[in-house]
N, CA and C atoms as an extended XYZ file, in Angstrom:
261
Properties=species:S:1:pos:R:3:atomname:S:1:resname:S:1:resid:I:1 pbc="F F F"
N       -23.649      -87.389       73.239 N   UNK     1
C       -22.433      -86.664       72.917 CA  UNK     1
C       -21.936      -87.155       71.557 C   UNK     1
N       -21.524      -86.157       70.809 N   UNK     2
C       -21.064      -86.153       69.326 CA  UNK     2
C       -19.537      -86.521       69.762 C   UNK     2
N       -19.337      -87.381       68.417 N   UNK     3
C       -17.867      -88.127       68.192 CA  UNK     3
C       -16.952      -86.736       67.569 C   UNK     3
N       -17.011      -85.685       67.575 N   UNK     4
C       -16.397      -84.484       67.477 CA  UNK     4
C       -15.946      -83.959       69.006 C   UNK     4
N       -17.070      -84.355       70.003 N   UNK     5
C       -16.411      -83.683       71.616 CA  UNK     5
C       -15.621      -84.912       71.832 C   UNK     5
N       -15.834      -85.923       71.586 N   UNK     6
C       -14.904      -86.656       72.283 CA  UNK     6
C       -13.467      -86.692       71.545 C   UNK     6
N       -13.710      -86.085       70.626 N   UNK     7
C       -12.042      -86.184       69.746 CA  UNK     7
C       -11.582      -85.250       70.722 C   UNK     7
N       -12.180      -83.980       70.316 N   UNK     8
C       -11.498      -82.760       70.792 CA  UNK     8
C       -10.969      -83.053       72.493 C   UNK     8
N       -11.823      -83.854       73.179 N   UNK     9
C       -11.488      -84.128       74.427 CA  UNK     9
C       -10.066      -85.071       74.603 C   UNK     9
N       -10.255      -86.533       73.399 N   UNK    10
C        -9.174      -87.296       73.330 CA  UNK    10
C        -7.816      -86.247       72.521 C   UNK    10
N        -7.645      -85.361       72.360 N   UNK    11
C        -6.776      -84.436       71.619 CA  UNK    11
C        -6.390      -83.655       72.737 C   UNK    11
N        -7.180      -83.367       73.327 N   UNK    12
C        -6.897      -82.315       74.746 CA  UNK    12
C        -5.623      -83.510       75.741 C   UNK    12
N        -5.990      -84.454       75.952 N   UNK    13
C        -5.405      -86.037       76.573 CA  UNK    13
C        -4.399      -86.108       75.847 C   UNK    13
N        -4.166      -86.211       74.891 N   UNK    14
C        -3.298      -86.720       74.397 CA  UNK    14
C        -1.970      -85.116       74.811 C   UNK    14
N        -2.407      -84.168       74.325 N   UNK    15
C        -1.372      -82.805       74.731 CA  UNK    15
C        -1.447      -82.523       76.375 C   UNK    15
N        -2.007      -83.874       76.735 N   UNK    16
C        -1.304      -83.379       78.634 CA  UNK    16
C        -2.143      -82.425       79.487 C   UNK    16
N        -3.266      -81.918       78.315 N   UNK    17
C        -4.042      -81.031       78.906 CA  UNK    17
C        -5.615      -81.660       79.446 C   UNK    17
N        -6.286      -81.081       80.516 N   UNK    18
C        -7.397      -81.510       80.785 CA  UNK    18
C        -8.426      -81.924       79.488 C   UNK    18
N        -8.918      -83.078       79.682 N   UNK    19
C       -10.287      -83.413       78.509 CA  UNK    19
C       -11.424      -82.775       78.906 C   UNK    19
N       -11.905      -82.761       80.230 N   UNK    20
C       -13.274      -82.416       80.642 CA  UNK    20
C       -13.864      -83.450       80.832 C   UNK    20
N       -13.254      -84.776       80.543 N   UNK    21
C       -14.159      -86.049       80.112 CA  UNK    21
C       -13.384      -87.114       81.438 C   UNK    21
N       -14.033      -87.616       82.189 N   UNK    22
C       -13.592      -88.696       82.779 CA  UNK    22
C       -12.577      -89.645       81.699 C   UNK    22
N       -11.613      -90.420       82.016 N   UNK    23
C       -10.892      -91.148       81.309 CA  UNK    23
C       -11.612      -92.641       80.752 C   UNK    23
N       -12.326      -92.564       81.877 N   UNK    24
C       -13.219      -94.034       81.997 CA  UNK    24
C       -14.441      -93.853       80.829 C   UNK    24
N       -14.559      -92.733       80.127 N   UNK    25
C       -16.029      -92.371       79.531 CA  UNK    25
C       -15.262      -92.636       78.036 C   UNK    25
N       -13.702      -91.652       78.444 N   UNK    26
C       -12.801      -91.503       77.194 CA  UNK    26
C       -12.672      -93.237       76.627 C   UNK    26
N       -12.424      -94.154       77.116 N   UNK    27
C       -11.867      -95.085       76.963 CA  UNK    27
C       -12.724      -95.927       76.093 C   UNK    27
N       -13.716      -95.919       76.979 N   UNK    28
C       -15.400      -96.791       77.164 CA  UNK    28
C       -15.526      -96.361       75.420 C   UNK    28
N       -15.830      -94.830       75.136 N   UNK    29
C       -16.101      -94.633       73.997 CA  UNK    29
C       -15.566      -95.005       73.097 C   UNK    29
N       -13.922      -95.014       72.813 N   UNK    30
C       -12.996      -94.963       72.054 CA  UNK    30
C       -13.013      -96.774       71.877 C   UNK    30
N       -13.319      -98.030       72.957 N   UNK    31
C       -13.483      -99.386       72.503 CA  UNK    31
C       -14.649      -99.284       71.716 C   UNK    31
N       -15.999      -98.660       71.893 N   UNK    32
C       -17.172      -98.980       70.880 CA  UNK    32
C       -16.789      -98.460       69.655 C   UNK    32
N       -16.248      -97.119       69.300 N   UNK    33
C       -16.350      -96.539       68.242 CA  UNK    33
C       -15.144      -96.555       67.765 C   UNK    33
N       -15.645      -97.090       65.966 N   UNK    34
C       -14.113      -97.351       65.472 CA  UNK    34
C       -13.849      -96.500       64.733 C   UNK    34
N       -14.848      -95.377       64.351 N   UNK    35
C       -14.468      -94.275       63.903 CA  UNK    35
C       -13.044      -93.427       65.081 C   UNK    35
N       -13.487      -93.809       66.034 N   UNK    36
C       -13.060      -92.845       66.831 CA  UNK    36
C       -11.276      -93.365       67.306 C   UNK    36
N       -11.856      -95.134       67.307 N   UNK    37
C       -10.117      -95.565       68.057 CA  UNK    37
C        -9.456      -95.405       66.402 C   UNK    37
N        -9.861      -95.060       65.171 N   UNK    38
C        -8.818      -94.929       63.919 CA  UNK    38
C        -8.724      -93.451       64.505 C   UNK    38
N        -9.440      -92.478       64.503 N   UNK    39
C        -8.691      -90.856       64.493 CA  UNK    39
C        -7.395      -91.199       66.020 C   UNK    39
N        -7.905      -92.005       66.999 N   UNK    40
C        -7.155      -91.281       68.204 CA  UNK    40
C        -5.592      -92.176       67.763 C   UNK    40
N        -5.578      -93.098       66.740 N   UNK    41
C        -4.496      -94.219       66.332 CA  UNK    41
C        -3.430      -93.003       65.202 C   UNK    41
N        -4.087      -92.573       64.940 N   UNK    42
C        -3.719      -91.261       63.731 CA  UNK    42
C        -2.847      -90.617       64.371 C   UNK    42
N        -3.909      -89.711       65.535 N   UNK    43
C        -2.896      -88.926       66.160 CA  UNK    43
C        -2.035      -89.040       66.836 C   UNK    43
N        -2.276      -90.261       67.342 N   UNK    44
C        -1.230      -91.090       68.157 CA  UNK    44
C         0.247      -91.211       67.354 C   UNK    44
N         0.035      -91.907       66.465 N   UNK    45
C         0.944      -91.565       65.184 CA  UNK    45
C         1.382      -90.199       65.169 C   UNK    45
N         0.736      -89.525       63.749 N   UNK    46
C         1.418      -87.717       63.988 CA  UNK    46
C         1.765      -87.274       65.786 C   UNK    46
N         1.460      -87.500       66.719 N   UNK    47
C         2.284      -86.997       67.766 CA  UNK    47
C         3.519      -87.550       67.737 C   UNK    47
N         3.843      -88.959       67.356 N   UNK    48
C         5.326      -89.144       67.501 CA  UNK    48
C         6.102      -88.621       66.115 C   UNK    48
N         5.632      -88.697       65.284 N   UNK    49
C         6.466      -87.799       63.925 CA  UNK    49
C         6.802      -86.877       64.194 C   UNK    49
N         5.671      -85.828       65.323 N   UNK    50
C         5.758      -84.621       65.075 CA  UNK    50
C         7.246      -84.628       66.430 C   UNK    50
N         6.870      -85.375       67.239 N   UNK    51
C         7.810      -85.330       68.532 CA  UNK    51
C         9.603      -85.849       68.133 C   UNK    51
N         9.194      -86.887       67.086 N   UNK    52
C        11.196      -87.349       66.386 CA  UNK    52
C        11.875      -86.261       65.404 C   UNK    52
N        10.303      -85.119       64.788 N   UNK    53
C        11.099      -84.423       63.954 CA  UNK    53
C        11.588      -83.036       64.825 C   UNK    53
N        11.006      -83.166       66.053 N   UNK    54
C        11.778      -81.608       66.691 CA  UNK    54
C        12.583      -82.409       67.681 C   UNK    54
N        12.983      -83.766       68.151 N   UNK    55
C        14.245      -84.291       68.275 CA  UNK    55
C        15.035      -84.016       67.291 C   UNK    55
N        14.782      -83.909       66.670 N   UNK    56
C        15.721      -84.177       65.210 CA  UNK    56
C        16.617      -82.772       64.853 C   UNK    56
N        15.473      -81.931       64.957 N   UNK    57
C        16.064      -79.956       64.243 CA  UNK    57
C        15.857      -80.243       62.963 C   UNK    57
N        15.806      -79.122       62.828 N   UNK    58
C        16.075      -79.081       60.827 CA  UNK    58
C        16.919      -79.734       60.560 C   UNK    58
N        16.252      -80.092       58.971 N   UNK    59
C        17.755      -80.847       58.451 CA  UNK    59
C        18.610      -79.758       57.696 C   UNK    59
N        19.771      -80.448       57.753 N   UNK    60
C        20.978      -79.567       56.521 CA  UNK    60
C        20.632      -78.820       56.176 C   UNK    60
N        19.758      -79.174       55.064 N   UNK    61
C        19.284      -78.466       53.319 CA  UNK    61
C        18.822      -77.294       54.251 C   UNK    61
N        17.130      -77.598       55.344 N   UNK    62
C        16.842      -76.301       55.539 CA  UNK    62
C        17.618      -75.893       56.318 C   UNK    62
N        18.717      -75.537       56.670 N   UNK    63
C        19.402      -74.634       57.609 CA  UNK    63
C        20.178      -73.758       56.457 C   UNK    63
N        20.665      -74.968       55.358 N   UNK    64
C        21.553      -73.923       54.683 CA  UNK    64
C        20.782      -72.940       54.007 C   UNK    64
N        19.408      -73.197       53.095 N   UNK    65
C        18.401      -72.846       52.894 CA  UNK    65
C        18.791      -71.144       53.498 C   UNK    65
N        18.253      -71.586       54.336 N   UNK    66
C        17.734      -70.466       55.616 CA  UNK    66
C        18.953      -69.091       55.571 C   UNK    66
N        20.390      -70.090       55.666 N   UNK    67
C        21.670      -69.697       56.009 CA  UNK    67
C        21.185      -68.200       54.539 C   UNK    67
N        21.595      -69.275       53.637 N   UNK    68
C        21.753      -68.108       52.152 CA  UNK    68
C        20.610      -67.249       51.904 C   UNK    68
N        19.676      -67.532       52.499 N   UNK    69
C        18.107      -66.510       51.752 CA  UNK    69
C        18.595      -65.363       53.268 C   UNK    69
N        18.863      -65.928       54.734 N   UNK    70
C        19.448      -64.405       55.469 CA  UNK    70
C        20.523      -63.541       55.075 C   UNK    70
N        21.529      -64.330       53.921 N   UNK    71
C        23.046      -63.341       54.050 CA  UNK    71
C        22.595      -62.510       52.641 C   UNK    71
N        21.662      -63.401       51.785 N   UNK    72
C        21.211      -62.268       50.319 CA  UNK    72
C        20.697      -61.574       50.986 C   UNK    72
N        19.639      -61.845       52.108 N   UNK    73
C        18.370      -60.039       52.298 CA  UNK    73
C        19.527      -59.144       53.270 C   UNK    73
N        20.304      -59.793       53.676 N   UNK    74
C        21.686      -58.577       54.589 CA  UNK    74
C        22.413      -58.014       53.592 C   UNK    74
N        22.394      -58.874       52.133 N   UNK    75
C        24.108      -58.103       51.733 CA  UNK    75
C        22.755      -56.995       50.797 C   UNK    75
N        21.600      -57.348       50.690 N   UNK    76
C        20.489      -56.585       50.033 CA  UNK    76
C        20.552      -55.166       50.602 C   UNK    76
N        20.872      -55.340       52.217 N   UNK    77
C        20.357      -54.158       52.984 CA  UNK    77
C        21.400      -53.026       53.240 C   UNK    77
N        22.532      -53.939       53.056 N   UNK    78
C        23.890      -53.640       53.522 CA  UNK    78
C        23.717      -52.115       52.397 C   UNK    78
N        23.603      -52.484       50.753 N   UNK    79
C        23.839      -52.236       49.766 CA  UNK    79
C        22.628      -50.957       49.708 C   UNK    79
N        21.911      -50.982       50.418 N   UNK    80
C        20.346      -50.047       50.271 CA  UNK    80
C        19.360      -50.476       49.262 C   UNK    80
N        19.309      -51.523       48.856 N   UNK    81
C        18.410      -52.388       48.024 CA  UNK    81
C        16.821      -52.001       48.472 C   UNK    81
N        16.426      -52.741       47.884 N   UNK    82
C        14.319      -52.452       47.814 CA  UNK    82
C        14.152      -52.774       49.035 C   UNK    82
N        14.681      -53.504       50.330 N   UNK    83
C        14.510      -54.240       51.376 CA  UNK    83
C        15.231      -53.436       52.311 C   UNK    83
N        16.057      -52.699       52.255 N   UNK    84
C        16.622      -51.427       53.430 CA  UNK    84
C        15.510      -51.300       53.970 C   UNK    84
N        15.617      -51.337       55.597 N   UNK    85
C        14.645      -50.311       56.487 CA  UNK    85
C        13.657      -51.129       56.109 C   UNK    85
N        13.531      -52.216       55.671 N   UNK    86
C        11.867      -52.757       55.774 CA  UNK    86
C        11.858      -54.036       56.558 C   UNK    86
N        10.870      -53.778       57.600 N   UNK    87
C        11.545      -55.273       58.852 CA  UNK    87
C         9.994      -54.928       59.538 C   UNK    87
């Protein structure tokens, strides 16, 4: 077995979803191969970034962002601009 199924399997594990892979095979592999315990240390990582930044919400900037680019394409539409009727 290629160090590509067992990612995809340790990636499946890690999102809660079935690996296909006994845990004991997952494990076994991931102590020999250090290619493999750096990717699963990675994602291990990016899963919690990814998990504190949607604790988090957008920040400020992009909300206000967001706020002013929706009320220009409304007051755009309001007005019959190039963007009327296009959705």
């Amino acid at each position: 077995m290629r160090c590509a199924q067992f990612r995809t399997a340790l990636s499946a594990r890690l999102d809660g979803e079935p690996s296909g892979l006994p845990d004991t095979r997952l494990d076994k592999h991931v102590a020999r191969c250090t290619g493999c315990r750096e990717w699963l240390a990675r994602a291990e990582q990016l899963g919690g970034h990814v998990r504190a930044a949607a604790a988090d919400g957008p920040s400020a900037e992009w909300s206000a962002r967001l706020s002013a680019r929706l009320s220009a394409e409304l007051a755009t539409e309001q007005e019959g601009g190039p963007q009327a009727g296009q959705r």
